[in-house]
KEVO-76337 format. One record per atom (N, C-alpha, C): residue in three letters; x, y, z. Coordinates in pm, whole numbers, plus 50000, padded with zeros to 5 digits. Layout:
BEGIN
AlaXYZ...
***
This chain:
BEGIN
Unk773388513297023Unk774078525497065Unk774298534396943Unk774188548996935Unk774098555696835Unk775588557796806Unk776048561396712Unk777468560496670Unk777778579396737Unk777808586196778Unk777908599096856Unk778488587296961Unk777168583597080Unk777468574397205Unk778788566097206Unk778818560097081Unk779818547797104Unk781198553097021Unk781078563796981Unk782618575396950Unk782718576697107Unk781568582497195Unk782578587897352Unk783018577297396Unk782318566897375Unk782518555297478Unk784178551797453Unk784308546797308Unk785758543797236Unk786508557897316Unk785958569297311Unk787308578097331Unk787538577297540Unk786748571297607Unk786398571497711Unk787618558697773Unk787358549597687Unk788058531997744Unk789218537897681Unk789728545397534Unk791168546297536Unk791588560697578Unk791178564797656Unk791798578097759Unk790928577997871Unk790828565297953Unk790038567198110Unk790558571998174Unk791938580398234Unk792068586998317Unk792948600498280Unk792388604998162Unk792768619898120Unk791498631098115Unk792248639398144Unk790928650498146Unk791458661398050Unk792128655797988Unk792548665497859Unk791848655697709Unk790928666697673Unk790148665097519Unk791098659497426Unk790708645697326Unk791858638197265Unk791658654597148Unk793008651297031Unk793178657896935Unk792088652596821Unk791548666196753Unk791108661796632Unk791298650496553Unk792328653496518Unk793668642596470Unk793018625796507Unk793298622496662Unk792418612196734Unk791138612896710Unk790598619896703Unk789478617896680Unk788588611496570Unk789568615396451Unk789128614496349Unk789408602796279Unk790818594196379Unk791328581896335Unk790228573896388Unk789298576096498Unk788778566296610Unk787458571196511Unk786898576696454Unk785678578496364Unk785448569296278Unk786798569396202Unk787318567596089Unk786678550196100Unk787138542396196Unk787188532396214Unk785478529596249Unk785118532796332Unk783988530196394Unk782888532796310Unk783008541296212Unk781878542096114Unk782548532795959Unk783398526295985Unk783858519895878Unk783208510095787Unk782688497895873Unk781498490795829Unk780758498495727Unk780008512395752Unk778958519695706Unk779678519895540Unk780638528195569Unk781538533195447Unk782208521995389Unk782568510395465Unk782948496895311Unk781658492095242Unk780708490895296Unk779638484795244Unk779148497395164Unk779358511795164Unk778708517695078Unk779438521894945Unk780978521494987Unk781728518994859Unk782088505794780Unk781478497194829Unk781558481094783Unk780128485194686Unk778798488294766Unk777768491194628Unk778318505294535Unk778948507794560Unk779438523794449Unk780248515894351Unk781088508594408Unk782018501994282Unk781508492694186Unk780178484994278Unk779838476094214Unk778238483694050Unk778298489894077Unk777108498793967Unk778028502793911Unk777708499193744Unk778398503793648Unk777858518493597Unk779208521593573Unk778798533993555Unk778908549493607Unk778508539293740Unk778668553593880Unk780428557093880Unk780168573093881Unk780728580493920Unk782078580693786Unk781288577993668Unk782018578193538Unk781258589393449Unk782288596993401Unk781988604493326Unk780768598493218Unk780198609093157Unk779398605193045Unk779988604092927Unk780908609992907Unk781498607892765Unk780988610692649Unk779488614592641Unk778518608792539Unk778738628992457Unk778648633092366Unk778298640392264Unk776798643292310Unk776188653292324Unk774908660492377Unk774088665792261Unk772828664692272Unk771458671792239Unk770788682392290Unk770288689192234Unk769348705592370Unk769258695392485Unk769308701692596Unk769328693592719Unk768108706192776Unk767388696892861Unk766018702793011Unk766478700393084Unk766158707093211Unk766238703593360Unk764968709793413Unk764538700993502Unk762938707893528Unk763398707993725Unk763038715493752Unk763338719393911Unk762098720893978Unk761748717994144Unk760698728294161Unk761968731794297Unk761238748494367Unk761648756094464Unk761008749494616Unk761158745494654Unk760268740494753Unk761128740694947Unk760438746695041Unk761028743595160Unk761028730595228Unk761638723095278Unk762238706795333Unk762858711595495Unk762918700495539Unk763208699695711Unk764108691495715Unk765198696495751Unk767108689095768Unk767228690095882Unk767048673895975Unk767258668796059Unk769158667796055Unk769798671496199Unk770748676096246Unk771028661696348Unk772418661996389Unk773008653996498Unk772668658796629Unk772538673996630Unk772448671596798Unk770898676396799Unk769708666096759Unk768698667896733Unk767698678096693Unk768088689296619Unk767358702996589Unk766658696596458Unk765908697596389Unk765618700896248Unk765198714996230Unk766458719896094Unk765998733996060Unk765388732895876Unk764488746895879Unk764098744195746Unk765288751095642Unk765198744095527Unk766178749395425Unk765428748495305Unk765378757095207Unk764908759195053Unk765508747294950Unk764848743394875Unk766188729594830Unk764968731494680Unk766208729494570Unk765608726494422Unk765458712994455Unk764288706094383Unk764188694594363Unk763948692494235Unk764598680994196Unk764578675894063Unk763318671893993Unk762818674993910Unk761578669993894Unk761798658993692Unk763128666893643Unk762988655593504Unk764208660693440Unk764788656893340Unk766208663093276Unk767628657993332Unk767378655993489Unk768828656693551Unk768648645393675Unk769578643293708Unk769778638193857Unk769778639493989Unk770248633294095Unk770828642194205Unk772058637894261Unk772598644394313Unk773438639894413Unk773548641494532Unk773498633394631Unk773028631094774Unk771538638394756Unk771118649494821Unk769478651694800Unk769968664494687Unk770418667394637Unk770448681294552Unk770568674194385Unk769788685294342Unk769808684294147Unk771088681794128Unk771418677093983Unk772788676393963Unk772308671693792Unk773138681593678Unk772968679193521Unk773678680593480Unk773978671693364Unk775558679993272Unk774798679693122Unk775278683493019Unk775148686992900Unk776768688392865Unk776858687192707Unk777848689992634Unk777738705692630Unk779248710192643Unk779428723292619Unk779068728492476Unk778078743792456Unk778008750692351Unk776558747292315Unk775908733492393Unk774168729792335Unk773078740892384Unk772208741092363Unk771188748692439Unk770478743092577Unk770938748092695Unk770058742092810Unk769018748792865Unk767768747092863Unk766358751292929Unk766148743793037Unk766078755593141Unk765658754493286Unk764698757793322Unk763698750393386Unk761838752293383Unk762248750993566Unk761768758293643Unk761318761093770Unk760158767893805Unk759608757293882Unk758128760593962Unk758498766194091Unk758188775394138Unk758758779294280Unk756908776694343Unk757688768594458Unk756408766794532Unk756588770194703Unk757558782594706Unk757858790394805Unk756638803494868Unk756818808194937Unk756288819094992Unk757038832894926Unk757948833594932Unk759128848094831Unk758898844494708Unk759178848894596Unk759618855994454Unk761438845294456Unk761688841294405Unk762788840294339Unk763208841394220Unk765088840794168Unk765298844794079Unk766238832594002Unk765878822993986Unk766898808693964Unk768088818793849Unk769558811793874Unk770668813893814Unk771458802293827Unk772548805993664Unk774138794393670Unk774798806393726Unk775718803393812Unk776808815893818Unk777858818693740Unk777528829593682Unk778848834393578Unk777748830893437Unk776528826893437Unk776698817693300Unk775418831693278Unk774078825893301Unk772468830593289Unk772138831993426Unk770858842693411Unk770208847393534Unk768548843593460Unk767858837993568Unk766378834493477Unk765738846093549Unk764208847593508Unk763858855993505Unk762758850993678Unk762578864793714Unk761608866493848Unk760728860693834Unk760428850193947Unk759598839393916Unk758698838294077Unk757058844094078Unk756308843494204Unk756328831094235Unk755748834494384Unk755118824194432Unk754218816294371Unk753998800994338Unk753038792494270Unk753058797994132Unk754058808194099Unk754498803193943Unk755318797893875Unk755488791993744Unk756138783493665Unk757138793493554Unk758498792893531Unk758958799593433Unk760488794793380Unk761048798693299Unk761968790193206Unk763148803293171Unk764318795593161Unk765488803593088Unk766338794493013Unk766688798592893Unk767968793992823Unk768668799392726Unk769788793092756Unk771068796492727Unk772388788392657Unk773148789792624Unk774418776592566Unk774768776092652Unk774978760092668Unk776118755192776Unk777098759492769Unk777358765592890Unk779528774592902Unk780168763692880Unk781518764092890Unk782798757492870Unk782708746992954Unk783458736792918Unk783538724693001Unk783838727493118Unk783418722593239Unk783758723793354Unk782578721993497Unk782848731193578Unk781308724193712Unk780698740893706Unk779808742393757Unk778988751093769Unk777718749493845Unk777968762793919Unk776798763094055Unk775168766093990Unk774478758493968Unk773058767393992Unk772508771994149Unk771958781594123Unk771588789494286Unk770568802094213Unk770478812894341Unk769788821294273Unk770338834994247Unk770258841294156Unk770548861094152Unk770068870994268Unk770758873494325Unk770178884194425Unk770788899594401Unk770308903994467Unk771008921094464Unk770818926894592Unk771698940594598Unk771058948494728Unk769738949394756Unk769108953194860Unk767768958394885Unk767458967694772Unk766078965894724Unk765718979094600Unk765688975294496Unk766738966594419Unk767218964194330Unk765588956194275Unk765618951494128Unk764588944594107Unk763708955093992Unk762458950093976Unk761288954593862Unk760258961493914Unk759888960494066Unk758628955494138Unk759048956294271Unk758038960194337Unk757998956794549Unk758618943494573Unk757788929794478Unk757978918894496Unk758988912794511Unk759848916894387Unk761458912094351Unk762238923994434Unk761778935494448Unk762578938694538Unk763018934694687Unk761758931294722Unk761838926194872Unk762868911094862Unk762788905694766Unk763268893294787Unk764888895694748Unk765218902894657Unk766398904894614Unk767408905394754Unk766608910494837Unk767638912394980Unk767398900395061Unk767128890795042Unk766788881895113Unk767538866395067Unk767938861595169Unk768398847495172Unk767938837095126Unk768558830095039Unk767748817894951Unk768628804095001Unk768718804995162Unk770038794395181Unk769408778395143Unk770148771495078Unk770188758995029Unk769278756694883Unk769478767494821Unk769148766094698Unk770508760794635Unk770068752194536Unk771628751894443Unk771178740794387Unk772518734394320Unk772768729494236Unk773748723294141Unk774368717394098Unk775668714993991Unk775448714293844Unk775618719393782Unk775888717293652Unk777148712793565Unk777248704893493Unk778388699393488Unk778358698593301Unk779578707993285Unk779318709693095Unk780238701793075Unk780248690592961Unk780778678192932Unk781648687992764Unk783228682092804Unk784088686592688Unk782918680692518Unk782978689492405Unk782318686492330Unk783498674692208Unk784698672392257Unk784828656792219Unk784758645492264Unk783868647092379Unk783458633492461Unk784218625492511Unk785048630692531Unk786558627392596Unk786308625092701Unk786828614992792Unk786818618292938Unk787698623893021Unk787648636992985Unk788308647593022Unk787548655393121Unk788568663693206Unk787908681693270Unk787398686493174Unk788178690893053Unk788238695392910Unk789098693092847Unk788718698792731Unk789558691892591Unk790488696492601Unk792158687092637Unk793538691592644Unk793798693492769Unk792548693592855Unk792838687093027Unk793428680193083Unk793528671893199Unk793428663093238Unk792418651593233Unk792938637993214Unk791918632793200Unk791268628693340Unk790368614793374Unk789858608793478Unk789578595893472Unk789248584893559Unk788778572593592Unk787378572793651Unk787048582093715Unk786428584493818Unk786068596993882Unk784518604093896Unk784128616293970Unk783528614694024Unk782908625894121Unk782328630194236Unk782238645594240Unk780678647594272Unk780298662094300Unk780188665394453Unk780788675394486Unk780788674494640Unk780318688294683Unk779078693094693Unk778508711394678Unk777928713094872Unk778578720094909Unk779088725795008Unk777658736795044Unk777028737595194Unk776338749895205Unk776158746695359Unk776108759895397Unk775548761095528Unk774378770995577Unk774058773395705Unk773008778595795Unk772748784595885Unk772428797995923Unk772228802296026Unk770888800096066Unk770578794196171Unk769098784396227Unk768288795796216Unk768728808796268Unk767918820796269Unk767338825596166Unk768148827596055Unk768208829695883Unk767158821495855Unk767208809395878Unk766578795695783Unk765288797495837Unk764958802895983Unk763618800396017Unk762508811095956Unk763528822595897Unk762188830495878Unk762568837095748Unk763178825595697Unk763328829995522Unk762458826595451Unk761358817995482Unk760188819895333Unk758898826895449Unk759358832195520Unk758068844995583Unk758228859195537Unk757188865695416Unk757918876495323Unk757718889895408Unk757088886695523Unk756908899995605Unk758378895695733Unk758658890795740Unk759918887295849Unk761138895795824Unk761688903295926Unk763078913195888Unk763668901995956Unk765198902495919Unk766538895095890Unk767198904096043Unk767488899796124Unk768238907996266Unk769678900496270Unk770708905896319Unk771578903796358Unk772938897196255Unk774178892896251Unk774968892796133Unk774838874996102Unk774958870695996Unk775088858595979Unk776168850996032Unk775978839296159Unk776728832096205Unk776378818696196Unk777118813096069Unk777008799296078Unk776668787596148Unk775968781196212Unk776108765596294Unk775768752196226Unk775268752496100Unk774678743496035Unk775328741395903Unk776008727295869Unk776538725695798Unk776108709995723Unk775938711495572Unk775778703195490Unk776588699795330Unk777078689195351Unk777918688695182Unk776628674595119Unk776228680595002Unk775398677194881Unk773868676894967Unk773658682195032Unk772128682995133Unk772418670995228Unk773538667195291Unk773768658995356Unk774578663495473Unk774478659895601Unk775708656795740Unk775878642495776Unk777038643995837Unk777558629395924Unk776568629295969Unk776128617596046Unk777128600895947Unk776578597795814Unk775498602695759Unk774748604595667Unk775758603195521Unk776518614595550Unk777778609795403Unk778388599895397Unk778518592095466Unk779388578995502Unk777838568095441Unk777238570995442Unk775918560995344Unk775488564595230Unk776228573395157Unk775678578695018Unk776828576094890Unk775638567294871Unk777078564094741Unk777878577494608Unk776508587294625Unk777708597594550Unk778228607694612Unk778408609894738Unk779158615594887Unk780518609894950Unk780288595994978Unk781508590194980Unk782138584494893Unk783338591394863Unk784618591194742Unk784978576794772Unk784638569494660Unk784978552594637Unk785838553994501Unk786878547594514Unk787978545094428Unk788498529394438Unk788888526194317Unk790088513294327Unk791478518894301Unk792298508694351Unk793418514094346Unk794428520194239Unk794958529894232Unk795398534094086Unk794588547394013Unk793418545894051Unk792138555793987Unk792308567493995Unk792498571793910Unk792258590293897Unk791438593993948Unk790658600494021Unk789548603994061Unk789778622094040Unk788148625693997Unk788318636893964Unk787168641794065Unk787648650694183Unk786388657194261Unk785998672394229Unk784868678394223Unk784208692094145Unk783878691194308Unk784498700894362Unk784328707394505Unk783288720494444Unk782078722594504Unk781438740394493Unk781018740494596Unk781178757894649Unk780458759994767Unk779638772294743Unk777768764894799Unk776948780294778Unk777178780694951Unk777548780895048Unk777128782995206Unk778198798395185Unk778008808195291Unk778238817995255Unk779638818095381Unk779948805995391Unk781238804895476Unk782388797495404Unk783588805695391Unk784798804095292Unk785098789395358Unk785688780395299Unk785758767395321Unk787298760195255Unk788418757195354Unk789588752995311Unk789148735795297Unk789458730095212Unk788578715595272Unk790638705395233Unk790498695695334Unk791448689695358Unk791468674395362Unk791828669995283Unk792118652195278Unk793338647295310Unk793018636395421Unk794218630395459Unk794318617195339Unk795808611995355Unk796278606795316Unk797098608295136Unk796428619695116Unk797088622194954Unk797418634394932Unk798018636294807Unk798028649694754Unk797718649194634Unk796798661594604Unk796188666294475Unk796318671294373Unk796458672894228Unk796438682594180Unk795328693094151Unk795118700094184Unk794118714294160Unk794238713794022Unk792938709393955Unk793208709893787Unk792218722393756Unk791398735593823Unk790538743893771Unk789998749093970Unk790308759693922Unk789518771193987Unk788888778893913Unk786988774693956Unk786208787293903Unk786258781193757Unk786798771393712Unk786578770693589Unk787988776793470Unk788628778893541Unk789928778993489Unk790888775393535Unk791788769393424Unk792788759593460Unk793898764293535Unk794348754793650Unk794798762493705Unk796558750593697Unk797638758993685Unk799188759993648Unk799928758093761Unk799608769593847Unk800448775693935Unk800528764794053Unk799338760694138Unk799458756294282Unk800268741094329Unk800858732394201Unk800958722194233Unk800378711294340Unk800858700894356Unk799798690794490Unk799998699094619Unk798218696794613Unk798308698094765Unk797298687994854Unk797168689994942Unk795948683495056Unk795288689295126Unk795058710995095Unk794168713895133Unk793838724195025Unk792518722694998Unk792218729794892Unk790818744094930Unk791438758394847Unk790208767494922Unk789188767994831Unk788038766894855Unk786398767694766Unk786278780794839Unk786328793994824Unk785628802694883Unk783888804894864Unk783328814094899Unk781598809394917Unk781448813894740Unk780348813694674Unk780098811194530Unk781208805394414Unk781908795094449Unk783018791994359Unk783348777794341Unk784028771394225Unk784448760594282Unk786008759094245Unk786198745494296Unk787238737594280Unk787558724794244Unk788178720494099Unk788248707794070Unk789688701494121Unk789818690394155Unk790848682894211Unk790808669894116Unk792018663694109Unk792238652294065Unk793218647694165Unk792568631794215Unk793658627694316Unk793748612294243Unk795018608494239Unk795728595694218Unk795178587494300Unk794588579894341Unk794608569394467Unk795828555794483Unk796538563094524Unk797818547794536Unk798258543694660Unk797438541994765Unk796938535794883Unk795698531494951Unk795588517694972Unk794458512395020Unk794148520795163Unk792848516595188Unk792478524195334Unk791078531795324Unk790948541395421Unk789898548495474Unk790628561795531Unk790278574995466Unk790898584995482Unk789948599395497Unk789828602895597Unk789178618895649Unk789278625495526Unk788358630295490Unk787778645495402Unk786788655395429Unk787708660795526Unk786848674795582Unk787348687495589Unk786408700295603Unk786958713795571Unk788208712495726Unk789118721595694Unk789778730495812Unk788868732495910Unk787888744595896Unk787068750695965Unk786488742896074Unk786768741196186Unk785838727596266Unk784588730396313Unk783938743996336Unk782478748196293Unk782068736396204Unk782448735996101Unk781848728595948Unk781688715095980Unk782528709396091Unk782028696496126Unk781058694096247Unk780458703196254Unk779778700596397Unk778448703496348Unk777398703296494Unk775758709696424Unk775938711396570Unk775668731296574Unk775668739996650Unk776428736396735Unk777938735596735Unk778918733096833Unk778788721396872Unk777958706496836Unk778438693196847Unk779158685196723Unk779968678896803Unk781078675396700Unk780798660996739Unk781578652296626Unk781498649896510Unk780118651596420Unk779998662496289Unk778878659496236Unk779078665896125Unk778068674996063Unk778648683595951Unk778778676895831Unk779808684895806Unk780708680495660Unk781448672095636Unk781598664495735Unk782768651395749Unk782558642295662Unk783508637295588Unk783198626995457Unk784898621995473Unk784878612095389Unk785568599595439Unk785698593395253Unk787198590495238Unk787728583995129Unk787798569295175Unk787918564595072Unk787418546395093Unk788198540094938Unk789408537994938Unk790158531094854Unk790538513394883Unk789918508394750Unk790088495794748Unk791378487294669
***
């Protein structure tokens, strides 16, 4: 029985004679459980690899990241597959769940080599940091720059209004949607501290968690360079690190595995172009950086806002055992095209 089926069934035997829809709330306790198996056994292998989800600590050298641009097919819960643009890692860096993921020490030189093997022109970028240069179809090209300040950082691409650009080429594309491009970059304090940054907070434990979504319409005719764009962007497709339920609940750097006591430090970014409150039960946080600056003011909380190009670092204490919901507000974000449970739903797992 597929775990969708045997969620109704559970919600069916404990409310057989109501015709009122259980609460989120219920819902999410009766998830919680039923996909549990999935999520102990995948935070039992997360804890058990040394290493995972520990800072590097290490003092840095010029750092590469080699990317290619390439379109992929993201199979959905209520059976659609839509296409999405996705960097793939090709040498330099990692991933997390299916997306690139690099850090370097802050202040080194990082070179970014991307092959775009798209149909459009793209323009690879860090946000806030470098913009690389216009890069065709089936060509190869490079940018670098010093690593910014310690902290997370989106790679994605530069766009502009319509017009904007060198050329027809880059112009046409400049107006055009590059949904599920991205990336994390992650600049490591240059005293190798295991810190946010130097005079930060420190950590035990991280997790990259990069946020994007989809309009099915958008996605289908974004690498067709003669295709016009109709109607306003309305979300239905939702993925955190190139992943949906139940899918995050099997990825060891998706689902947040902690022992008890552990600092855990989560780098929330969102490229999806839908503002995103994201909410964890069972704790409260401190917000240690918005965007990359430290942030004073918000004290703990348990719902934190990533608006669309930005992020958010959190540090959460873990000082309760259990299995605990981590999903946006937004309940769009947990569904695929109005079926629920799916999405963005991710799940804490303290031992």
């Amino acid at each position: 029985m597929s775990l969708p089926a045997a969620l109704h069934e559970n919600l069916t035997m404990n409310h057989p004679h109501s015709s009122i829809s259980p609460s989120r709330r219920t819902l999410l306790g009766i998830l919680a459980g039923g996909a549990g198996l999935t999520a102990s056994a995948t935070a039992k292998r997360a804890l058990s690899v040394p290493g995972l989800g520990k800072g590097s600590g290490a003092k840095g050298a010029p750092a590469t990241w080699v990317l290619d641009a390439v379109e992929t097919a993201n199979s959905f819960g209520d059976g659609a597959t839509i296409p999405f643009f996705e960097y793939q890692a090709l040498g330099g860096g990692q991933t997390r769940g299916s997306l690139p993921y690099a850090e370097a020490t802050e202040g080194v030189s990082m070179t970014i080599t991307v092959t775009n093997s798209l149909a459009i022109s793209i323009r690879p970028a860090v946000i806030g940091v470098a913009r690389g240069p216009w890069i065709r179809p089936g060509q190869t090209d490079t940018f670098t720059f010093a690593m910014p300040p310690a902290g997370t950082w989106l790679l994605s691409t530069a766009q502009g209004p319509q017009g904007s650009g060198t050329g027809s080429r880059q112009a046409i594309a400049a107006g055009r949607p590059t949904i599920g491009l991205g990336g994390t970059l992650v600049s490591r304090p240059a005293s190798g501290n295991q810190v946010l940054y130097d005079g930060g907070p420190s950590f035990d434990r991280e997790y990259v968690l990069l946020f994007d979504d989809a309009d099915e319409r958008w996605n289908a005719t974004q690498n067709d360079p003669r295709a016009t764009l109709s109607g306003p962007y309305e979300a239905n497709y939702f993925r955190v690190n190139g992943l949906t339920f139940p899918g995050t609940f099997g990825d060891m750097d998706t689902l947040v595995s902690a022992m008890m006591g552990e600092r855990v430090l989560i780098r929330m970014g969102n490229l999806g172009r839908v503002r995103q409150s994201v909410h964890m039960h069972g704790f409260h946080s401190d917000v240690a950086a918005r965007n990359n600056v430290p942030e004073v003011h918000l004290g703990r909380k348990d719902t934190f806002p990533v608006p669309s190009g930005t992020t958010t670092d959190i540090i959460t204490t873990m000082n309760q055992q259990g299995m605990f919901p981590f999903h946006p507000h937004d309940v769009t974000a947990v569904t695929a095209n109005g079926f629920y449970p799916f999405g963005q739903l991710m799940l804490v797992v303290v031992n």
